[in-house]
ModelCIF file with pLDDT and N, C-alpha, C, O atoms, coordinates in Angstrom:
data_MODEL
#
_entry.id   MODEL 
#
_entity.id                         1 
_entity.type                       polymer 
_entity.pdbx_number_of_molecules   1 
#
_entity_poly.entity_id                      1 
_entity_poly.type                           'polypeptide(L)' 
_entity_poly.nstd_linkage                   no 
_entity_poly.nstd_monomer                   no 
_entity_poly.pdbx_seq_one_letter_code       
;(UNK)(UNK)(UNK)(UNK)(UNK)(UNK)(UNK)(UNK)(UNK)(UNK)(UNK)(UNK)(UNK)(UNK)(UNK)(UNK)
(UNK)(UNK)(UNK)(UNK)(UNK)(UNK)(UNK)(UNK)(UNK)(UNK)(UNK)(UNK)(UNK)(UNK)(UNK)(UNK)
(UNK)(UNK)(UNK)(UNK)(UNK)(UNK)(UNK)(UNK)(UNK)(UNK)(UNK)(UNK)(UNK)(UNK)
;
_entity_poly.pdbx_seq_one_letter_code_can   XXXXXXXXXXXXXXXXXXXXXXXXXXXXXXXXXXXXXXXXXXXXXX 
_entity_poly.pdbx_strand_id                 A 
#
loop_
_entity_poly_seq.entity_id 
_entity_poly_seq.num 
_entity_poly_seq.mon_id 
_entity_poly_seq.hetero 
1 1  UNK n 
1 2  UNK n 
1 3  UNK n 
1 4  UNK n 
1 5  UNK n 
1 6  UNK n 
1 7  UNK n 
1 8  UNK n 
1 9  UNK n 
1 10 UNK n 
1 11 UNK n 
1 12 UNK n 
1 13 UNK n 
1 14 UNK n 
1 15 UNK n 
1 16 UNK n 
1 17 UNK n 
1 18 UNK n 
1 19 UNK n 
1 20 UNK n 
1 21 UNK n 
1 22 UNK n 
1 23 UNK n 
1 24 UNK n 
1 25 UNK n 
1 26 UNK n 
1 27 UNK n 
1 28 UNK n 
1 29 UNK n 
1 30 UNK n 
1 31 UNK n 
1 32 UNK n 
1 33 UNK n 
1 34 UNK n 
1 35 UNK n 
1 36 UNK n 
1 37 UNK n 
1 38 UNK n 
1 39 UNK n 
1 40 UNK n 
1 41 UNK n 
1 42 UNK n 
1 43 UNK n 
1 44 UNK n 
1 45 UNK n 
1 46 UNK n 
#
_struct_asym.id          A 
_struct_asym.entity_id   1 
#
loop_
_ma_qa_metric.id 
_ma_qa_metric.mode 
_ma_qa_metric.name 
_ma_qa_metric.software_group_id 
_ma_qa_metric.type 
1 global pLDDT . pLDDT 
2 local  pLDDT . pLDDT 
#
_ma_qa_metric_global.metric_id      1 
_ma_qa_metric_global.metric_value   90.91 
_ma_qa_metric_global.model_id       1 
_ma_qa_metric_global.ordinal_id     1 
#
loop_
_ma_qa_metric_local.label_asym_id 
_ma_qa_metric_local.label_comp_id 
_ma_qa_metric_local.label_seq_id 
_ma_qa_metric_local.metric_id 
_ma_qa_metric_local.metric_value 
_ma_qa_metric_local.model_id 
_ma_qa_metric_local.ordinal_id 
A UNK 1  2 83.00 1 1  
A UNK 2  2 81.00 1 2  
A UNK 3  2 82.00 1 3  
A UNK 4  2 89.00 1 4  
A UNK 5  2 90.00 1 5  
A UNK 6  2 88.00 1 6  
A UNK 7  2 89.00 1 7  
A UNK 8  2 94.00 1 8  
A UNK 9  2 93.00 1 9  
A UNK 10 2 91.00 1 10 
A UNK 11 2 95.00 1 11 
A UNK 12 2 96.00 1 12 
A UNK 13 2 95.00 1 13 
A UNK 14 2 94.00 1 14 
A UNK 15 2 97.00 1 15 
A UNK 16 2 96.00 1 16 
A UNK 17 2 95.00 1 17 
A UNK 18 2 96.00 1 18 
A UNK 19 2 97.00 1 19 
A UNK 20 2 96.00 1 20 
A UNK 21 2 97.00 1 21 
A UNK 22 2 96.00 1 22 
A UNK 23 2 96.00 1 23 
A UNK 24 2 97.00 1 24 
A UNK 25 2 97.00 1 25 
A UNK 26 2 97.00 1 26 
A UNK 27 2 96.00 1 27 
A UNK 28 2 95.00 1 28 
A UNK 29 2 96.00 1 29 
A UNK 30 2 95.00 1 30 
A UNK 31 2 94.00 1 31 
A UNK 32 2 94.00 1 32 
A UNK 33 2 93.00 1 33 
A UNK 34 2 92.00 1 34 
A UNK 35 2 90.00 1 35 
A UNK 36 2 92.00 1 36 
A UNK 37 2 88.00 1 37 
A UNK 38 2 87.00 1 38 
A UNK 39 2 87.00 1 39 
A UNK 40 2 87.00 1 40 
A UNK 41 2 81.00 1 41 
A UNK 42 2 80.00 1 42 
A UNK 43 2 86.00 1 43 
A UNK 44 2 85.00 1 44 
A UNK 45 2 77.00 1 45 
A UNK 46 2 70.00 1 46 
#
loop_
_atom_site.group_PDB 
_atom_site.id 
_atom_site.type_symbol 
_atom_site.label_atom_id 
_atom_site.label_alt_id 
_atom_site.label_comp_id 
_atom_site.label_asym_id 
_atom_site.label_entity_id 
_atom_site.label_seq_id 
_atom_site.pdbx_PDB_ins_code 
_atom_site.Cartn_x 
_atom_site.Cartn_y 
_atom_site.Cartn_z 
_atom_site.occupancy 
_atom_site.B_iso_or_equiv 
_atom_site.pdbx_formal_charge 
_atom_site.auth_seq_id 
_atom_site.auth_comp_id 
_atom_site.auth_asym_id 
_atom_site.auth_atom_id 
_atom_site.pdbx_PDB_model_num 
ATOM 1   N N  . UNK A 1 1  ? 18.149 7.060  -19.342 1.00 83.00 ? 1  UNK A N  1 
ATOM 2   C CA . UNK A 1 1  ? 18.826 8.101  -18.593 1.00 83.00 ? 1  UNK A CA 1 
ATOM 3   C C  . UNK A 1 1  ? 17.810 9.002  -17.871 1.00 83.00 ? 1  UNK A C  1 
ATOM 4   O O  . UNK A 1 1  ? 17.928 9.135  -16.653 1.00 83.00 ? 1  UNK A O  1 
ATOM 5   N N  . UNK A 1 2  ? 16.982 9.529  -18.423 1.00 81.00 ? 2  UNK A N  1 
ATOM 6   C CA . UNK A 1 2  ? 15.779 10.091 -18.066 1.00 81.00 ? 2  UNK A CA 1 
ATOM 7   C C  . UNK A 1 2  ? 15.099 9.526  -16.863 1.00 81.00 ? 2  UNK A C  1 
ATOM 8   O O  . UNK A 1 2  ? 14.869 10.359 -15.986 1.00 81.00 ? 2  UNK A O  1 
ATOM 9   N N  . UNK A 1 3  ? 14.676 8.139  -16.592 1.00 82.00 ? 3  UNK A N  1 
ATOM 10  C CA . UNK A 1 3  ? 14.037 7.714  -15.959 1.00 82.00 ? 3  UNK A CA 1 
ATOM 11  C C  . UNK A 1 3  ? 14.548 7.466  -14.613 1.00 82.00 ? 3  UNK A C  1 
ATOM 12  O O  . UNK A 1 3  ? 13.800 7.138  -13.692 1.00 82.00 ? 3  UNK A O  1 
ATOM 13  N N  . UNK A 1 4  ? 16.254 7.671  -14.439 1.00 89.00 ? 4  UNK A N  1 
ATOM 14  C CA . UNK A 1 4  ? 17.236 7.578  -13.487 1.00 89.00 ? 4  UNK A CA 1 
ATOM 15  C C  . UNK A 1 4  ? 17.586 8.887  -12.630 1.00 89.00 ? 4  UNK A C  1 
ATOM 16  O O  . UNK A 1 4  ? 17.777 8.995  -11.418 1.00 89.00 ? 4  UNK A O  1 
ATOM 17  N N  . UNK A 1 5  ? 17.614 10.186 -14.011 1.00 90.00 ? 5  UNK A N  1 
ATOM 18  C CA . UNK A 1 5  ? 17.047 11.358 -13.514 1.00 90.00 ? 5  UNK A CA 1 
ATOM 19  C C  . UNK A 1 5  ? 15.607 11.583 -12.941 1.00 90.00 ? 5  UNK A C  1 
ATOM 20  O O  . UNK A 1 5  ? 15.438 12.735 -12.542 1.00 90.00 ? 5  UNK A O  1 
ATOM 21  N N  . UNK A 1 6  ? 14.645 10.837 -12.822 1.00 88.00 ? 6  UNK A N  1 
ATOM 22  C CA . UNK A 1 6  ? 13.675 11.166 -12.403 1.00 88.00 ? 6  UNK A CA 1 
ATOM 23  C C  . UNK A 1 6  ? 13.846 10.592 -10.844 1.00 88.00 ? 6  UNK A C  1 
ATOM 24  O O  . UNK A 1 6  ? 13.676 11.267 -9.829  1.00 88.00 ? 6  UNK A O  1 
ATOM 25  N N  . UNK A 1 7  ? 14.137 9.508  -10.888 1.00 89.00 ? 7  UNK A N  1 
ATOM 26  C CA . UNK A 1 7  ? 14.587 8.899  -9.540  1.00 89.00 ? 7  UNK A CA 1 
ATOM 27  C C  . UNK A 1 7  ? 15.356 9.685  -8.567  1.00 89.00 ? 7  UNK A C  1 
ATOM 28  O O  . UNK A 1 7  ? 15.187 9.558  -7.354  1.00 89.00 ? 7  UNK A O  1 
ATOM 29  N N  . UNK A 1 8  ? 16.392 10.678 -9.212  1.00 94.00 ? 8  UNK A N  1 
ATOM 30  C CA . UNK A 1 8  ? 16.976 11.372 -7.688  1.00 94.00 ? 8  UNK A CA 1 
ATOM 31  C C  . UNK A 1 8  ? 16.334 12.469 -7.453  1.00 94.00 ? 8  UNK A C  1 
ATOM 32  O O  . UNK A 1 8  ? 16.423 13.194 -6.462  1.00 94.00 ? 8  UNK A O  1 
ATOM 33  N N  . UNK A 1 9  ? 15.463 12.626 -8.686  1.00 93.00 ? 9  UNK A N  1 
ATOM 34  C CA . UNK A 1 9  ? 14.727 13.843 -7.995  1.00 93.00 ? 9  UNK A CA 1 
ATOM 35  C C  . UNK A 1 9  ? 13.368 14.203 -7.157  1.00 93.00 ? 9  UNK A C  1 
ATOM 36  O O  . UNK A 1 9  ? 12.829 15.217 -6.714  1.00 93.00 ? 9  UNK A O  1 
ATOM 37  N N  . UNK A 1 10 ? 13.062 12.462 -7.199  1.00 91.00 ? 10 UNK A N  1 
ATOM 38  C CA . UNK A 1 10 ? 11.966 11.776 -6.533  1.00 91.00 ? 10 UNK A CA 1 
ATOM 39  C C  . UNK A 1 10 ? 12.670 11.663 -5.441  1.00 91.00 ? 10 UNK A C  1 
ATOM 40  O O  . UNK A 1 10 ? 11.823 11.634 -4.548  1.00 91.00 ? 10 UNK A O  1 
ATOM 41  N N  . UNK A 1 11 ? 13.901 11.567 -4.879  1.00 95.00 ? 11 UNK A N  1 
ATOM 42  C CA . UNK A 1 11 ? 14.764 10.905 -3.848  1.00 95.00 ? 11 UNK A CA 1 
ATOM 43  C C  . UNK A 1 11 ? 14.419 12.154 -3.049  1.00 95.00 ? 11 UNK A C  1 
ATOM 44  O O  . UNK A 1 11 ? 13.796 12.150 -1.988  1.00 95.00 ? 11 UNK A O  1 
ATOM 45  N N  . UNK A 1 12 ? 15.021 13.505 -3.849  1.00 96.00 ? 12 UNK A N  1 
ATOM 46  C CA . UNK A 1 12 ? 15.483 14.563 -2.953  1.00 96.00 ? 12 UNK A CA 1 
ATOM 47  C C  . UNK A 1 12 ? 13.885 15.494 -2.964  1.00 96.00 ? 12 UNK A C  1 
ATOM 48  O O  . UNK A 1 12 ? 13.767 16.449 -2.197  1.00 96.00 ? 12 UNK A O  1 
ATOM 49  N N  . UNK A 1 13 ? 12.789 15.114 -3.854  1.00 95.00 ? 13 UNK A N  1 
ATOM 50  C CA . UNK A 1 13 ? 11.674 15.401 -2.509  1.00 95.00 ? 13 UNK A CA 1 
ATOM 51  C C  . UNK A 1 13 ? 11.201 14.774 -1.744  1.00 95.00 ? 13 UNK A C  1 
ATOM 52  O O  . UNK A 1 13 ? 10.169 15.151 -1.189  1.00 95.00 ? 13 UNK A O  1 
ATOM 53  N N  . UNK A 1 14 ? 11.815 13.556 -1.440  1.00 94.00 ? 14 UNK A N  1 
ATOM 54  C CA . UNK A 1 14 ? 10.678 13.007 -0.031  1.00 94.00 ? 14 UNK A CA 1 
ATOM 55  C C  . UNK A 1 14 ? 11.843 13.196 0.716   1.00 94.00 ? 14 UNK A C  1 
ATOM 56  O O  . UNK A 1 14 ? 11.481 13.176 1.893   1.00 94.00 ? 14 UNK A O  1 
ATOM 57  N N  . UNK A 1 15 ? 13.205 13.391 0.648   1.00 97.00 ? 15 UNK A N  1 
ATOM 58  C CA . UNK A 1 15 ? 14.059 14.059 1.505   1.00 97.00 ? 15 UNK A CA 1 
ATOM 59  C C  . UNK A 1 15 ? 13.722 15.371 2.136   1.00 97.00 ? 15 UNK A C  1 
ATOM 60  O O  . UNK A 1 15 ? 13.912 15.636 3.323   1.00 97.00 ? 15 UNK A O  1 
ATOM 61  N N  . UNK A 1 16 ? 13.228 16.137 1.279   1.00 96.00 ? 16 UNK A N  1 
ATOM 62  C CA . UNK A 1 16 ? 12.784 17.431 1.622   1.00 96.00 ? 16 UNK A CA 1 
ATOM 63  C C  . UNK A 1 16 ? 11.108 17.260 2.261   1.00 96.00 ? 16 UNK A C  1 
ATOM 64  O O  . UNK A 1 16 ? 10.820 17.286 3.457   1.00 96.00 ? 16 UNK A O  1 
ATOM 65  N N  . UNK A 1 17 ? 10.488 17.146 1.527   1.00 95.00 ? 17 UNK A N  1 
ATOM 66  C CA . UNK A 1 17 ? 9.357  16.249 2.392   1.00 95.00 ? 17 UNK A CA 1 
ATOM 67  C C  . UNK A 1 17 ? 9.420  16.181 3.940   1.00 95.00 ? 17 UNK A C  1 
ATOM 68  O O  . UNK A 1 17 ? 9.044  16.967 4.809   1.00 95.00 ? 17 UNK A O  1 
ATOM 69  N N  . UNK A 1 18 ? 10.170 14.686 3.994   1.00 96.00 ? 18 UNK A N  1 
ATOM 70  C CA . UNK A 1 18 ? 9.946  14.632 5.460   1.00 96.00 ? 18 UNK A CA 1 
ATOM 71  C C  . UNK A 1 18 ? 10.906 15.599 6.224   1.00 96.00 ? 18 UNK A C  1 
ATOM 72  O O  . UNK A 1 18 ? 10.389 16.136 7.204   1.00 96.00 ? 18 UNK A O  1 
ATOM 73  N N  . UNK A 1 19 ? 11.732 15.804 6.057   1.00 97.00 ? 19 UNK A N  1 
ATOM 74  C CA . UNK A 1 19 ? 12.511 16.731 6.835   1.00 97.00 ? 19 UNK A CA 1 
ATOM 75  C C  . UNK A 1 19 ? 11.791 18.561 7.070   1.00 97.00 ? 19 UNK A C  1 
ATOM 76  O O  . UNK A 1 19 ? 12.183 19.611 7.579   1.00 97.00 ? 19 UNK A O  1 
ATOM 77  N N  . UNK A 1 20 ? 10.584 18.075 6.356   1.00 96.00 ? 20 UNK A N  1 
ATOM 78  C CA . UNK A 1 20 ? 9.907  19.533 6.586   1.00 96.00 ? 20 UNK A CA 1 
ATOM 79  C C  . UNK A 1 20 ? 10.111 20.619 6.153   1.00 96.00 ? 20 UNK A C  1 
ATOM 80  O O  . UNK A 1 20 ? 9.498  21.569 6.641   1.00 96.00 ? 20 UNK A O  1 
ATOM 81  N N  . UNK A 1 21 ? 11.300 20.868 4.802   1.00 97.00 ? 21 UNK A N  1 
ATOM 82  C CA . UNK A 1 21 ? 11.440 22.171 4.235   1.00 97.00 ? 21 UNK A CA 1 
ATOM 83  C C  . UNK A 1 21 ? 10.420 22.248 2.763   1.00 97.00 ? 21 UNK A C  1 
ATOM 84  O O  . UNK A 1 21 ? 10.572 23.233 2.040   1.00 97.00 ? 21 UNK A O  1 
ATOM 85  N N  . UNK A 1 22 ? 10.014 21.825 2.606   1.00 96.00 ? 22 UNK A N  1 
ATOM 86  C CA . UNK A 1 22 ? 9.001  21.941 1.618   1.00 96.00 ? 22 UNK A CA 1 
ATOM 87  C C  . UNK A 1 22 ? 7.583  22.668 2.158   1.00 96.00 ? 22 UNK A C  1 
ATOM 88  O O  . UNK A 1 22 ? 7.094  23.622 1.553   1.00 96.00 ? 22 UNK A O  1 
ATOM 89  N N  . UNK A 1 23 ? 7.122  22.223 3.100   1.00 96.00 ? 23 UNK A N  1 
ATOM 90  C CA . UNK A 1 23 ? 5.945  23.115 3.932   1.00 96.00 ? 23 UNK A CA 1 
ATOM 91  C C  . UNK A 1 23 ? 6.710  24.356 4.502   1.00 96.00 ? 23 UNK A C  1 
ATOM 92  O O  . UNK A 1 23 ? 6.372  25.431 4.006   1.00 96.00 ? 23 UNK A O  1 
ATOM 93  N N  . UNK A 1 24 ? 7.356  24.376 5.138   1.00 97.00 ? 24 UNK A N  1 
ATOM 94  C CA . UNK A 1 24 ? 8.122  25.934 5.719   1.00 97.00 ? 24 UNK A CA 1 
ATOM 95  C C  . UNK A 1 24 ? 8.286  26.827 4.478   1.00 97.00 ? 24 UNK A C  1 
ATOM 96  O O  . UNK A 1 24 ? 7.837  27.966 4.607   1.00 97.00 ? 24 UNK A O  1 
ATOM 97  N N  . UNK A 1 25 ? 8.754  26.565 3.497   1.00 97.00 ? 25 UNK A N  1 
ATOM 98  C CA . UNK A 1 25 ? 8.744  27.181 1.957   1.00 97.00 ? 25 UNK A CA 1 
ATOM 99  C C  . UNK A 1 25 ? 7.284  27.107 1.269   1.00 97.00 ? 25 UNK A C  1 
ATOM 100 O O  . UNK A 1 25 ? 7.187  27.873 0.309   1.00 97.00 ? 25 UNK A O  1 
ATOM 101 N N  . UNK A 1 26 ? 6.600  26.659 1.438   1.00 97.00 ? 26 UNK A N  1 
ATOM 102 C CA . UNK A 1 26 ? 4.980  26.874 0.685   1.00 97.00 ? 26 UNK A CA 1 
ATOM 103 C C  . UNK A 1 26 ? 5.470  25.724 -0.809  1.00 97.00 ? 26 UNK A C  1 
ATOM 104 O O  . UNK A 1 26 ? 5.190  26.018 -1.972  1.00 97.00 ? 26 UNK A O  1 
ATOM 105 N N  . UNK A 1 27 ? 6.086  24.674 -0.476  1.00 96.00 ? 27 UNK A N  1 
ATOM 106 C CA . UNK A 1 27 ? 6.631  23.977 -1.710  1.00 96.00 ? 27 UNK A CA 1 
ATOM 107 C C  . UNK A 1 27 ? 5.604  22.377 -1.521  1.00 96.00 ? 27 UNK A C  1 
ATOM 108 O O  . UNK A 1 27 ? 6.074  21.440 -2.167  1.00 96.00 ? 27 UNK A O  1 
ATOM 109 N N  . UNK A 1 28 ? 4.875  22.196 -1.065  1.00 95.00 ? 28 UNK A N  1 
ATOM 110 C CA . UNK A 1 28 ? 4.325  20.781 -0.632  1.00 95.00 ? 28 UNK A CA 1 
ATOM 111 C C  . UNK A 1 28 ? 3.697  19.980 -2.277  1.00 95.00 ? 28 UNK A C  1 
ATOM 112 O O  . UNK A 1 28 ? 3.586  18.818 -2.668  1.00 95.00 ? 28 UNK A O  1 
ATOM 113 N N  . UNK A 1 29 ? 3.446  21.160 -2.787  1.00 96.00 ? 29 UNK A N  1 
ATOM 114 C CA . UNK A 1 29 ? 2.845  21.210 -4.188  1.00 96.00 ? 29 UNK A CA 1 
ATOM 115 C C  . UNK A 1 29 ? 3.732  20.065 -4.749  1.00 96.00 ? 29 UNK A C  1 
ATOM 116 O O  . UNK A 1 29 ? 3.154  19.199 -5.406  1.00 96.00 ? 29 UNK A O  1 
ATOM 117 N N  . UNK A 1 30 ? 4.870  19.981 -4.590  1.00 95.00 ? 30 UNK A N  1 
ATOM 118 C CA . UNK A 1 30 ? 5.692  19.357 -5.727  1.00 95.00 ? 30 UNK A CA 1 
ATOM 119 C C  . UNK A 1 30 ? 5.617  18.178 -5.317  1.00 95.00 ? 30 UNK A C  1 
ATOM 120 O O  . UNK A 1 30 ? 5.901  17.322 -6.155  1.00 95.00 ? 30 UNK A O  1 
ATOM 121 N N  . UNK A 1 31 ? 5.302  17.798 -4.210  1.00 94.00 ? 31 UNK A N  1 
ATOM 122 C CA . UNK A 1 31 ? 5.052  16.621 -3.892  1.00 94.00 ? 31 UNK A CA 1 
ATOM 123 C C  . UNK A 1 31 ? 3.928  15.571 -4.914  1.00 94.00 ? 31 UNK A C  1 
ATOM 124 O O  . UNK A 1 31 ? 3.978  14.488 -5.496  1.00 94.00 ? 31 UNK A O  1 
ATOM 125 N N  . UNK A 1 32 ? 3.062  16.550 -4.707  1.00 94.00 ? 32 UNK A N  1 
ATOM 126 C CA . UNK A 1 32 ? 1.736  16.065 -5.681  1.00 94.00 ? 32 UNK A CA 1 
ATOM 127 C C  . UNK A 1 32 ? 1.897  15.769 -7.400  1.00 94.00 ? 32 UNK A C  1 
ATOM 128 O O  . UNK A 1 32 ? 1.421  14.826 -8.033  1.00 94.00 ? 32 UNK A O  1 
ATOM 129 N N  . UNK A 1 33 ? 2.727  16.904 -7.902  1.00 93.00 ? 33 UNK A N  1 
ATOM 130 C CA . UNK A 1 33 ? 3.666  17.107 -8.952  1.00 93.00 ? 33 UNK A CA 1 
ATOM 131 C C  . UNK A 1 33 ? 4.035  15.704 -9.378  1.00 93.00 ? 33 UNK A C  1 
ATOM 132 O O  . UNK A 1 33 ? 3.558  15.083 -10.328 1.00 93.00 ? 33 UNK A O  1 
ATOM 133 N N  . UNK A 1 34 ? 5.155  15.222 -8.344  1.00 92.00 ? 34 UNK A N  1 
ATOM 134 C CA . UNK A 1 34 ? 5.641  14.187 -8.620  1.00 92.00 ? 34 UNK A CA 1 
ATOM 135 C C  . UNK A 1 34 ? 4.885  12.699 -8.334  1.00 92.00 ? 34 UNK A C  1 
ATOM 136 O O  . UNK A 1 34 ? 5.198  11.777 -9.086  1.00 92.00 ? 34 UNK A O  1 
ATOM 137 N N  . UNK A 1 35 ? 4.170  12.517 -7.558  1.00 90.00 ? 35 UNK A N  1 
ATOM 138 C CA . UNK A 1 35 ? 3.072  11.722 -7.719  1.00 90.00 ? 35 UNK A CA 1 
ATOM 139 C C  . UNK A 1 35 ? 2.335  11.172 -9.355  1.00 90.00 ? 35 UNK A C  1 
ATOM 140 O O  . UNK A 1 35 ? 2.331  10.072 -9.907  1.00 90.00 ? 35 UNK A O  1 
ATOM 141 N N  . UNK A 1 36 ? 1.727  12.599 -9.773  1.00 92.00 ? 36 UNK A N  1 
ATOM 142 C CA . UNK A 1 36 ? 0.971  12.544 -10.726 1.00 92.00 ? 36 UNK A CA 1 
ATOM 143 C C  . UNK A 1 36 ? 2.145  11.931 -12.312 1.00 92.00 ? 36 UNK A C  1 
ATOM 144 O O  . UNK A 1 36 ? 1.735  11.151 -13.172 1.00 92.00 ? 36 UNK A O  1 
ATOM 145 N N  . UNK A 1 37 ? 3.490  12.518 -12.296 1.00 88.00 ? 37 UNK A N  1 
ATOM 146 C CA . UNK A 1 37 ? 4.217  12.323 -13.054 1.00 88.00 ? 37 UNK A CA 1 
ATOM 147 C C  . UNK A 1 37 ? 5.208  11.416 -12.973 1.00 88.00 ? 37 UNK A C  1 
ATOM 148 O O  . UNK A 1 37 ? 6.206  11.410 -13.694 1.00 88.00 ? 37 UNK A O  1 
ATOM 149 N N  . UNK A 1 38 ? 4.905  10.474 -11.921 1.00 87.00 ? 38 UNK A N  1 
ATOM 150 C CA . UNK A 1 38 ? 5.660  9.008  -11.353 1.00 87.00 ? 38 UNK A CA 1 
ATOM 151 C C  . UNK A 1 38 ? 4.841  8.138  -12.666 1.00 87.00 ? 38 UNK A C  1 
ATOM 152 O O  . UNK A 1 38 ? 5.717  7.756  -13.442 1.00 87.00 ? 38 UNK A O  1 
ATOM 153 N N  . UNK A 1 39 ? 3.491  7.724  -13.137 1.00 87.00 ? 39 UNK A N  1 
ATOM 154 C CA . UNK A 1 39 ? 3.123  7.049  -14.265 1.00 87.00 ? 39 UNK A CA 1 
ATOM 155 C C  . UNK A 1 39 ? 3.766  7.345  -15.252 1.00 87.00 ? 39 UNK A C  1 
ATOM 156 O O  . UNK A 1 39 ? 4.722  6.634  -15.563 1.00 87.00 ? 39 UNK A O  1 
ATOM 157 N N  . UNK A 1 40 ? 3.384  8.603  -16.107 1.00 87.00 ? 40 UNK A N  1 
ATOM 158 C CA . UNK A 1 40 ? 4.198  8.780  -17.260 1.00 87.00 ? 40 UNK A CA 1 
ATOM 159 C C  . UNK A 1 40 ? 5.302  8.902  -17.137 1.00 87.00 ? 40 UNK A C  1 
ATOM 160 O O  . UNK A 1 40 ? 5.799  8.803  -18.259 1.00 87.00 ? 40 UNK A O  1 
ATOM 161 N N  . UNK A 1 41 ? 6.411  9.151  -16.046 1.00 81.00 ? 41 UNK A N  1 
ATOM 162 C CA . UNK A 1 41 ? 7.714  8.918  -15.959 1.00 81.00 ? 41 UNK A CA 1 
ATOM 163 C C  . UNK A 1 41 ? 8.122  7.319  -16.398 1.00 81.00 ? 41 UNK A C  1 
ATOM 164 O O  . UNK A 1 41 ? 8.871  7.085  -17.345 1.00 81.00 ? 41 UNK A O  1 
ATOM 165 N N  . UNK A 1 42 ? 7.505  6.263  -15.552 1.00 80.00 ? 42 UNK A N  1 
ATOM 166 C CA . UNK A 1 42 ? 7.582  5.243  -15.673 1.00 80.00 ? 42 UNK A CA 1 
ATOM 167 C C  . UNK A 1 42 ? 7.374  4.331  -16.961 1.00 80.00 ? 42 UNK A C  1 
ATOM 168 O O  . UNK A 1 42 ? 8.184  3.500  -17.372 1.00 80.00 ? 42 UNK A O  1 
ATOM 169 N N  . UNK A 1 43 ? 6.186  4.626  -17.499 1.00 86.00 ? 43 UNK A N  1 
ATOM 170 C CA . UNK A 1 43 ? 5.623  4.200  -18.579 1.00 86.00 ? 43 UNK A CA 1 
ATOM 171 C C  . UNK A 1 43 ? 6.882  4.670  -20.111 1.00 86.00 ? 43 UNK A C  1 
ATOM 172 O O  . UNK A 1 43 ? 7.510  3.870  -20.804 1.00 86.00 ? 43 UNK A O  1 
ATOM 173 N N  . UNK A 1 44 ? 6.879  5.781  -20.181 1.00 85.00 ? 44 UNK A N  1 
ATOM 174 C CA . UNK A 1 44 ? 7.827  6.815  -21.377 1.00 85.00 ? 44 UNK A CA 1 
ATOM 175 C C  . UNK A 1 44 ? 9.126  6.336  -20.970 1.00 85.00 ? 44 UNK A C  1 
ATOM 176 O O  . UNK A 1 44 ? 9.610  5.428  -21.646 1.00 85.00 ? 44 UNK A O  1 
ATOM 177 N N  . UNK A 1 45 ? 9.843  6.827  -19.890 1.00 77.00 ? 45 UNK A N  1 
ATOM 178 C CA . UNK A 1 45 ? 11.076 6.718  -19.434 1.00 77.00 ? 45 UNK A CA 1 
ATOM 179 C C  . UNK A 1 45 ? 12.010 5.434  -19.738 1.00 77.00 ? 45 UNK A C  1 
ATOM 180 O O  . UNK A 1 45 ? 13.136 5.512  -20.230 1.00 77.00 ? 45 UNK A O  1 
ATOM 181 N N  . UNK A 1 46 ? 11.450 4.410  -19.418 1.00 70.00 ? 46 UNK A N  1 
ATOM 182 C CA . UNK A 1 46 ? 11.933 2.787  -19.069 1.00 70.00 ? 46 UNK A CA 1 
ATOM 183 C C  . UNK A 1 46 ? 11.710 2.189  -20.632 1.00 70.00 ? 46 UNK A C  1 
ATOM 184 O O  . UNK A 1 46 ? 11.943 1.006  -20.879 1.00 70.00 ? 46 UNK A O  1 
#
């Protein structure tokens, strides 16, 4: 369940991402965030 929750919330930042409200907000950070926590999501989660 966890690992499915991680997926839409991976969805809805590269939604936000490219559509550019993450830099206009000072939010780009989370991008990186989720990068770094895409392994142990994957690895733990599944």
């Amino acid at each position: 369940m966890g690992f499915y929750i991680f997926y839409v919330v991976a969805i809805v930042v590269l939604i936000l991402h490219f559509t550019g409200w993450l830099k206009r907000n000072n939010l780009e950070w989370i991008v990186l965030v989720l990068a770094v926590g895409t392994f142990p999501a994957v690895y733990f989660l599944k």
